[in-house]
MARGUVO-714426 format. One line per 10 residues: number of its first residue (from 1); for each residue x, y, z of N, C-alpha, C, O, CB. Coordinates in nm, 3 decimals. Glycine has a CB too. Layout:
REM residues N
NUM) X,Y,Z,X,Y,Z,X,Y,Z,X,Y,Z,X,Y,Z; ... .
END
This chain:
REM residues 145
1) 10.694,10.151,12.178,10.828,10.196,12.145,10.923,10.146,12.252,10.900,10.165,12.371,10.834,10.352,12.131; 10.998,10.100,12.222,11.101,10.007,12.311,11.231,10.123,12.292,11.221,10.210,12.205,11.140,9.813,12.230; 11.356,10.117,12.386,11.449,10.159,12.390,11.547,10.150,12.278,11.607,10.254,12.251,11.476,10.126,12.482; 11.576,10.039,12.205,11.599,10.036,12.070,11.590,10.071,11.956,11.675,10.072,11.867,11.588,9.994,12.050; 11.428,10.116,11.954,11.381,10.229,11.863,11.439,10.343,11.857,11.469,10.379,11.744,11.267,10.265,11.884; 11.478,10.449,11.991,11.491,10.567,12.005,11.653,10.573,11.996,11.715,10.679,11.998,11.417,10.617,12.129; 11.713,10.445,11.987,11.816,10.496,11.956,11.837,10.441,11.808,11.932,10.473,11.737,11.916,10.471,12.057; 11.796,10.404,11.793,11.827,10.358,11.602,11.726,10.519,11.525,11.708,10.544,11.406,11.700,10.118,11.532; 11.687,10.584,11.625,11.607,10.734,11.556,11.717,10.833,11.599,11.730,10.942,11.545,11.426,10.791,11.635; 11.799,10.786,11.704,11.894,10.912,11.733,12.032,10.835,11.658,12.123,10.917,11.644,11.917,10.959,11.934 .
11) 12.049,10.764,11.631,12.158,10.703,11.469,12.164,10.756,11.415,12.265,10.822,11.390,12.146,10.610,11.371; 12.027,10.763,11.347,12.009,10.779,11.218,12.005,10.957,11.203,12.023,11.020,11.098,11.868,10.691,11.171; 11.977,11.009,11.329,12.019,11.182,11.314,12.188,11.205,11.347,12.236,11.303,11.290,11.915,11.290,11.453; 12.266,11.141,11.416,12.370,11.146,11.383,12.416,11.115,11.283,12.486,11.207,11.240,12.413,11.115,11.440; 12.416,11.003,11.199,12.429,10.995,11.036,12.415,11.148,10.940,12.494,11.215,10.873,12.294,10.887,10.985; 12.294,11.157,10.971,12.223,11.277,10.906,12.325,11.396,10.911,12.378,11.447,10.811,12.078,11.319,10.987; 12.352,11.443,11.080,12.417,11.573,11.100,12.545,11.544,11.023,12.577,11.613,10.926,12.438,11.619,11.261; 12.619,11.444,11.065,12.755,11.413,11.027,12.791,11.421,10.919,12.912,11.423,10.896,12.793,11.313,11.052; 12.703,11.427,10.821,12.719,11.452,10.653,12.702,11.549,10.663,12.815,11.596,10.679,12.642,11.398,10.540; 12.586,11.682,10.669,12.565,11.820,10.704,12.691,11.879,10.749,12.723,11.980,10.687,12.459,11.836,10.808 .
21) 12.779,11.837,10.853,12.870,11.954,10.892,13.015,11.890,10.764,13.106,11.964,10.727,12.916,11.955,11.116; 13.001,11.743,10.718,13.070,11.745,10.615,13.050,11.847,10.468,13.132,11.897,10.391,13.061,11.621,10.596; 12.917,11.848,10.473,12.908,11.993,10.395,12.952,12.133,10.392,12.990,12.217,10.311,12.819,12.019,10.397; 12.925,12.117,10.531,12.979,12.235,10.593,13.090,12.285,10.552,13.108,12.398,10.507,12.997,12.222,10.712; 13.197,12.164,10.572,13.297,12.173,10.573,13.370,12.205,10.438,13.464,12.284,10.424,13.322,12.082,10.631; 13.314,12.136,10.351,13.344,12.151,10.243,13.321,12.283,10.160,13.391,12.304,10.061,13.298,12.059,10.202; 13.230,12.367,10.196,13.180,12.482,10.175,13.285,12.553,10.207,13.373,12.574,10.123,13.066,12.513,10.236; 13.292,12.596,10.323,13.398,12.674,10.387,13.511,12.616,10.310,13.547,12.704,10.232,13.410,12.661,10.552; 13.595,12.495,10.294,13.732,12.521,10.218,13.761,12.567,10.089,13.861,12.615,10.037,13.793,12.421,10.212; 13.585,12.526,10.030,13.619,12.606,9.866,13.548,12.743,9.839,13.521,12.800,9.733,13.558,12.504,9.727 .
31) 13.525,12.783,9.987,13.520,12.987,9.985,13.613,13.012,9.854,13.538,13.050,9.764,13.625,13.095,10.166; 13.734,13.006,9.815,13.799,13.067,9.731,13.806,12.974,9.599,13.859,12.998,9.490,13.925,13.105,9.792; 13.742,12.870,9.639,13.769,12.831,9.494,13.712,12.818,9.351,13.647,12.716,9.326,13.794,12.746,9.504; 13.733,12.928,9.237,13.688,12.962,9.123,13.664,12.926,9.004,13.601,13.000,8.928,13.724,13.017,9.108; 13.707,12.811,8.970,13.701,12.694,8.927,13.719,12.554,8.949,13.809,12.492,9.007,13.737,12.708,8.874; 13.560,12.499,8.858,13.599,12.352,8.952,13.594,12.269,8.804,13.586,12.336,8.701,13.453,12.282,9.109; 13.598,12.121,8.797,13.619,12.052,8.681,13.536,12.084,8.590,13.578,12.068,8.475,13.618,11.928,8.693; 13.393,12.139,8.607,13.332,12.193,8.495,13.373,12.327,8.465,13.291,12.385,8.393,13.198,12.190,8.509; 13.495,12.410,8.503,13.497,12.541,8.465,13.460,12.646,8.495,13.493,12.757,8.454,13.472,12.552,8.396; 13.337,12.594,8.623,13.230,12.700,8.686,13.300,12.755,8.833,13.388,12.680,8.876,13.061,12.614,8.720 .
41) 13.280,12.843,8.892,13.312,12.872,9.040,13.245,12.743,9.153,13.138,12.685,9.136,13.235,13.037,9.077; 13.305,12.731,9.223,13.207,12.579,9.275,13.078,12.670,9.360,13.072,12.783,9.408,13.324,12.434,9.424; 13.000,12.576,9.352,12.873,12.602,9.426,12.870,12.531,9.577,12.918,12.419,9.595,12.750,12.546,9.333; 12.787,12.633,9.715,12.812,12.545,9.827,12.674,12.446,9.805,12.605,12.438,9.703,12.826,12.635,9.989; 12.660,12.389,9.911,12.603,12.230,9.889,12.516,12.203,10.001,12.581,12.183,10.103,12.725,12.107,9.887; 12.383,12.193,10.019,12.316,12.191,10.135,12.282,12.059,10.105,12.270,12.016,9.991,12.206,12.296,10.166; 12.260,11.968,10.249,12.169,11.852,10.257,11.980,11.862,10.244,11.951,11.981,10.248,12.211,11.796,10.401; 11.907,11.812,10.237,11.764,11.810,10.184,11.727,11.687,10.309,11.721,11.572,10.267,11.741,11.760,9.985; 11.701,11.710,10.464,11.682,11.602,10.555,11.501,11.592,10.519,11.432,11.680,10.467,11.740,11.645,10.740; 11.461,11.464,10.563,11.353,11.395,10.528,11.302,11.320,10.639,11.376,11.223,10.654,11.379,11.316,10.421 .
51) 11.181,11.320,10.749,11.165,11.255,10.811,11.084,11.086,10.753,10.962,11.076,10.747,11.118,11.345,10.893; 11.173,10.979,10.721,11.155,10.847,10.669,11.047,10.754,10.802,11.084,10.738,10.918,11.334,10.777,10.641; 10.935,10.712,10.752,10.871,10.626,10.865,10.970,10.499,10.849,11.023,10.455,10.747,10.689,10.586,10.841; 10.979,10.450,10.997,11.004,10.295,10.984,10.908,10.205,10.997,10.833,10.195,11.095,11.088,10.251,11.070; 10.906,10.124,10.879,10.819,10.013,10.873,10.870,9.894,10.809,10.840,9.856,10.696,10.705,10.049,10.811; 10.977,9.818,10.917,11.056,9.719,10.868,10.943,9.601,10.882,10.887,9.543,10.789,11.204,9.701,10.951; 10.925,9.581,11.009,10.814,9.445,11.049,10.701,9.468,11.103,10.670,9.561,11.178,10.859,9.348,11.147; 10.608,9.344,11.046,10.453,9.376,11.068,10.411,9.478,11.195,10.341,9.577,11.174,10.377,9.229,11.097; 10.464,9.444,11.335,10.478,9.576,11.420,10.447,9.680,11.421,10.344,9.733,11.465,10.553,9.611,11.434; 10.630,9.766,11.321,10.598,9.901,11.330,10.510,9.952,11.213,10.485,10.073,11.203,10.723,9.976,11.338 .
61) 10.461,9.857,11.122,10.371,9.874,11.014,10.250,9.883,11.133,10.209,9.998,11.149,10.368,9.740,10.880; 10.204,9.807,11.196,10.107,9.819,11.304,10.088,9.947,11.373,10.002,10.033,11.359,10.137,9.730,11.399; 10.213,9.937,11.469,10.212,10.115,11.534,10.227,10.235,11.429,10.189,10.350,11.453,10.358,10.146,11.644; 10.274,10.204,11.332,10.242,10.334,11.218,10.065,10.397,11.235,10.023,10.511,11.256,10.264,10.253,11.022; 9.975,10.228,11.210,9.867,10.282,11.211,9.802,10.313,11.315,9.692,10.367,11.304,9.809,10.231,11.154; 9.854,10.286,11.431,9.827,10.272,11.553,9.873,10.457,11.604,9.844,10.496,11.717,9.923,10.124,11.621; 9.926,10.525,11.526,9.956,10.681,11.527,10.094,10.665,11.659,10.125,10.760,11.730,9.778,10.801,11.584; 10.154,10.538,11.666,10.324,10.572,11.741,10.419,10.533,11.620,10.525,10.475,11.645,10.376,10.451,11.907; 10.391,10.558,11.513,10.486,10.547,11.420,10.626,10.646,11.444,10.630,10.768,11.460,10.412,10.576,11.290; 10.712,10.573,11.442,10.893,10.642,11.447,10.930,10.661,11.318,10.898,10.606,11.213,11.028,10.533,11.515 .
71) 11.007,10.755,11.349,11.053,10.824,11.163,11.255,10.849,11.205,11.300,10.912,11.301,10.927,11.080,11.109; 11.322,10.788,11.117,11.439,10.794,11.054,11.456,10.953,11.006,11.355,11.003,10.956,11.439,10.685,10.936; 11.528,11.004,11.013,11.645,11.094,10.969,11.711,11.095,10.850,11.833,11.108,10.860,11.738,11.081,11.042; 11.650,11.080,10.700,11.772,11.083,10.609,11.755,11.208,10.516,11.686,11.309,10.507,11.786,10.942,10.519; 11.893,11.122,10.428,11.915,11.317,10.366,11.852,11.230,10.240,11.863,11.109,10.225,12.136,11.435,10.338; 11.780,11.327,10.147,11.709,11.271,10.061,11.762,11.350,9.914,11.709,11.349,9.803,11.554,11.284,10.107; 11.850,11.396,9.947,11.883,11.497,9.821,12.034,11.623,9.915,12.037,11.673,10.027,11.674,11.614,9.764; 12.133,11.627,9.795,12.234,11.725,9.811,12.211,11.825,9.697,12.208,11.784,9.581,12.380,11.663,9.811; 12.191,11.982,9.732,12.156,12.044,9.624,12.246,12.144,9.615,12.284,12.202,9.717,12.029,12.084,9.621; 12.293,12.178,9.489,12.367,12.300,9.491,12.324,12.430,9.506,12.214,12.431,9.452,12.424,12.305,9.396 .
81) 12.347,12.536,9.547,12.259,12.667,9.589,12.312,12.726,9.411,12.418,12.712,9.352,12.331,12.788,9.780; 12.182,12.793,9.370,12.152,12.822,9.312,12.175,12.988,9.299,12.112,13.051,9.214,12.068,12.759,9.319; 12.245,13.037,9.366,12.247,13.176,9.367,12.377,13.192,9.249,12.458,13.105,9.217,12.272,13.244,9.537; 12.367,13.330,9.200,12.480,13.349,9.065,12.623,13.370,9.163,12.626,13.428,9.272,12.440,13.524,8.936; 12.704,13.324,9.111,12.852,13.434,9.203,12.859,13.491,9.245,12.750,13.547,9.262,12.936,13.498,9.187; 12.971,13.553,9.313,13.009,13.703,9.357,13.116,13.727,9.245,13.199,13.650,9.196,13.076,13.722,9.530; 13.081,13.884,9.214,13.163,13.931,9.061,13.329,14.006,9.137,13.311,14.090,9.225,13.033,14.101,8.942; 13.386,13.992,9.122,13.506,14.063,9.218,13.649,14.110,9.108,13.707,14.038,9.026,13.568,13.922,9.359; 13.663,14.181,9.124,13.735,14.291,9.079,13.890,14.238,9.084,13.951,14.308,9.165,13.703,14.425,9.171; 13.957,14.160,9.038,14.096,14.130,9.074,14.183,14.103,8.900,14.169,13.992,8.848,14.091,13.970,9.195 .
91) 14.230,14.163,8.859,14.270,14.171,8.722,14.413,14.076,8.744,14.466,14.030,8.644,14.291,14.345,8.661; 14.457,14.056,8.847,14.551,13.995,8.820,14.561,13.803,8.853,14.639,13.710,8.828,14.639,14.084,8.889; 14.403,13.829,8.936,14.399,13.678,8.917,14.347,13.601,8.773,14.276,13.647,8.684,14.307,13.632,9.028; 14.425,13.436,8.786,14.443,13.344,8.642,14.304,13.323,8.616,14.296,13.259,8.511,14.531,13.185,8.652; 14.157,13.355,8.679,14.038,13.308,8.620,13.979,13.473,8.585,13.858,13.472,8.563,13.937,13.198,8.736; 14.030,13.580,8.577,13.987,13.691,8.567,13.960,13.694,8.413,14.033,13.664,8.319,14.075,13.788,8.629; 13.810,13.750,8.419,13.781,13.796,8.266,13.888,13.916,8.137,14.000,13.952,8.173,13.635,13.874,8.298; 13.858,13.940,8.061,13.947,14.008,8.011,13.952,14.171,8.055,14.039,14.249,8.018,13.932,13.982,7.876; 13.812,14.210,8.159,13.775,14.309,8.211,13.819,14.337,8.371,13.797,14.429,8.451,13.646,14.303,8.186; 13.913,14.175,8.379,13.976,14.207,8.529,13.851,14.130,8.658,13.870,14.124,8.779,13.989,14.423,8.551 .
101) 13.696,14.068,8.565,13.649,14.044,8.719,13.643,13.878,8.714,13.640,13.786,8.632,13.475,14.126,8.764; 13.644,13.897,8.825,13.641,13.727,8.871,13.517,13.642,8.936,13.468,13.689,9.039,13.747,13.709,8.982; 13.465,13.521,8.882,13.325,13.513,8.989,13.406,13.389,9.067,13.468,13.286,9.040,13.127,13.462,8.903; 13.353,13.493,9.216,13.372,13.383,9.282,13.232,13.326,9.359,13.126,13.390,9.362,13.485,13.414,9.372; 13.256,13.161,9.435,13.130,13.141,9.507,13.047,13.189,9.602,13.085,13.249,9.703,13.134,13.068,9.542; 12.959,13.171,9.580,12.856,13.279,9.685,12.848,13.162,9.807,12.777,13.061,9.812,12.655,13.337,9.603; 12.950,13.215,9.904,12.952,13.170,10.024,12.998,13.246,10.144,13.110,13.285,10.177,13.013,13.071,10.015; 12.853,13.258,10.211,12.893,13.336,10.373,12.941,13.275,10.503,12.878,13.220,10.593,12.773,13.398,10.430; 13.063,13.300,10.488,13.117,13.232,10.558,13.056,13.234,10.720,13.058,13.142,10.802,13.245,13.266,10.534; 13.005,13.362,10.733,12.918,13.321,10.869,12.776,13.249,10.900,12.741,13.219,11.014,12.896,13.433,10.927 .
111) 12.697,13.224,10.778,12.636,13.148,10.759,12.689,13.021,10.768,12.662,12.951,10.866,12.591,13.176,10.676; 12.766,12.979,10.672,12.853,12.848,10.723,12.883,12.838,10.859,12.850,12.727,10.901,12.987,12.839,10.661; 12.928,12.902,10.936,12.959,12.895,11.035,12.858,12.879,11.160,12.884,12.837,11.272,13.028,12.981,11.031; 12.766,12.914,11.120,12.664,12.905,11.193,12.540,12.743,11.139,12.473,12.678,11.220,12.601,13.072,11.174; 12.544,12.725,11.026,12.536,12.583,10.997,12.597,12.477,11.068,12.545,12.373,11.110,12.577,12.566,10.886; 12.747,12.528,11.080,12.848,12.414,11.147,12.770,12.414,11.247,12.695,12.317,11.250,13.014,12.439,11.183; 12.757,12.512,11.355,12.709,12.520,11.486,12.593,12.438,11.569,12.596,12.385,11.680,12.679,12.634,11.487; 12.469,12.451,11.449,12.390,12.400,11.438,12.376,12.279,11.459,12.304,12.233,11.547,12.366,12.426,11.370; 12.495,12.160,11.319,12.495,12.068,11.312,12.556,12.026,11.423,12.531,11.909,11.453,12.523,12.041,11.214; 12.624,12.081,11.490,12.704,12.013,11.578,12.617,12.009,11.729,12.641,11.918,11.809,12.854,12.093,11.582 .
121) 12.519,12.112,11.760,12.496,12.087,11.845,12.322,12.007,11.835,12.253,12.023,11.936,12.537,12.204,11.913; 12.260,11.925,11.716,12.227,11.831,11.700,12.299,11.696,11.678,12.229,11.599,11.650,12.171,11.862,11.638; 12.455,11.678,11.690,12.488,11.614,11.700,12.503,11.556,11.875,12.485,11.449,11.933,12.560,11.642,11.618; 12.538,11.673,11.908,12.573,11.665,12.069,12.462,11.601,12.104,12.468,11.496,12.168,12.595,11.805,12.160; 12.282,11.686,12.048,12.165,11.606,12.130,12.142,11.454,12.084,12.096,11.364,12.154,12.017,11.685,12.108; 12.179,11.447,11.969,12.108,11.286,11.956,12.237,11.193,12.049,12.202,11.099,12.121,12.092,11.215,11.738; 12.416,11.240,12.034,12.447,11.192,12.117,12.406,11.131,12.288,12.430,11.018,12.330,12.506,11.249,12.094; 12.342,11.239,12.359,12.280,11.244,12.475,12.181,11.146,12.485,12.191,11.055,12.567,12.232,11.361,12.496; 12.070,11.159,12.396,11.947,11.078,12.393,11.983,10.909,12.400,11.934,10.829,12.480,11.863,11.119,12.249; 12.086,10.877,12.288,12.215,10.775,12.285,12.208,10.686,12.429,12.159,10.580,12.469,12.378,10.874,12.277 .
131) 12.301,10.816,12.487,12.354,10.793,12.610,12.238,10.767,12.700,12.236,10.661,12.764,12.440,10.904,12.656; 12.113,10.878,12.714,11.962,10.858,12.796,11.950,10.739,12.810,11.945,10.687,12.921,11.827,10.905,12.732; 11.942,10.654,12.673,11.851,10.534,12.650,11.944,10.404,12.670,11.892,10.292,12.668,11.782,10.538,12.492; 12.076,10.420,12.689,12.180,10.339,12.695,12.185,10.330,12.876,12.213,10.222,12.926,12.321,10.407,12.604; 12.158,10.438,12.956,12.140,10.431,13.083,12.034,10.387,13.121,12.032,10.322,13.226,12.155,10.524,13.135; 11.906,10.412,13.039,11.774,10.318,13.047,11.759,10.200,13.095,11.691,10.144,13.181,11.727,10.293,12.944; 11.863,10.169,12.995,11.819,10.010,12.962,11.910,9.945,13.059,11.866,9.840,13.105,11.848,9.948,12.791; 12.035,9.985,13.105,12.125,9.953,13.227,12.029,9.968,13.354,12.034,9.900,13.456,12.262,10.061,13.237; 11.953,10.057,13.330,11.869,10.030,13.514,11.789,9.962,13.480,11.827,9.863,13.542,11.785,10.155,13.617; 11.691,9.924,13.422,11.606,9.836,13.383,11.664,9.681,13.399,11.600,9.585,13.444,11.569,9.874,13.245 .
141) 11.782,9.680,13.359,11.886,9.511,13.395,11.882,9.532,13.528,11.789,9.466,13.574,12.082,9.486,13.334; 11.949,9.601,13.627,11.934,9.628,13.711,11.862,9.572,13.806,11.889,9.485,13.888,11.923,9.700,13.691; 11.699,9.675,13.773,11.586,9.601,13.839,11.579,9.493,13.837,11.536,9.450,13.944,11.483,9.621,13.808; 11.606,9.397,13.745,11.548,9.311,13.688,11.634,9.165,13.795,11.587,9.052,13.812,11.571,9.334,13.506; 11.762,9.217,13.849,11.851,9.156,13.930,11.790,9.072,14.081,11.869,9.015,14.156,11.948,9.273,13.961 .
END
């Protein structure tokens, strides 16, 4: 495993997170929103991450079998959560049934919030590792002087 590896594995988890807290994000702004183009309350939206082997050239096809195989970061699926609405009582809002209730999306916002958190501070680490292996390879030139 060369220094290049570990950062094309910490890429590819920044890729990863960076869509995740775009979820995030998106979750949290449509907390209130009760209809979406199909008519339904929108649903929030989780990523599905996947650890992918790399096996571009004969190599890491080699170290695969060799048990130092490196694995990629991708999202392999966006799924909608599956839970029913929240039923809420507001007769005077425009999506209210004729009984006054309204469904809205089942989203906790401190859950979200704590997703964000998450993602962000796997963003911060693969940043670092980034940086680790980027200072690596600067002392290694170094030596090499």
């Amino acid at each position: 495993m060369n220094f290049f590896d570990s950062m094309r594995t910490s890429a590819s988890g920044l890729t990863a997170q960076r869509l995740r807290m775009n979820l995030v994000s998106n979750n949290l702004a449509n907390t209130n929103t009760t209809r979406t183009e199909q008519g339904v309350p929108y649903q929030r939206q989780e990523p599905v991450f996947a650890a992918i082997p790399v096996q571009n050239a004969f190599g890491e096809i080699l170290k695969g079998e060799l048990g130092e195989n490196l694995s990629d970061v991708n999202v392999v699926e966006i799924i909608n959560d599956q839970r029913k609405p929240l039923i809420k009582y507001d007769p005077m809002h425009p999506d209210a049934d004729p009984q006054g209730f309204v469904s809205m999306p089942h989203i906790n916002v401190m859950e979200e919030m704590v997703n964000m958190m998450t993602a962000s501070r796997s963003y911060e680490a693969n940043v670092t590792a980034i940086s680790t292996s980027k200072n690596m390879v600067q002392k290694a030139l170094e030596i090499g002087r």
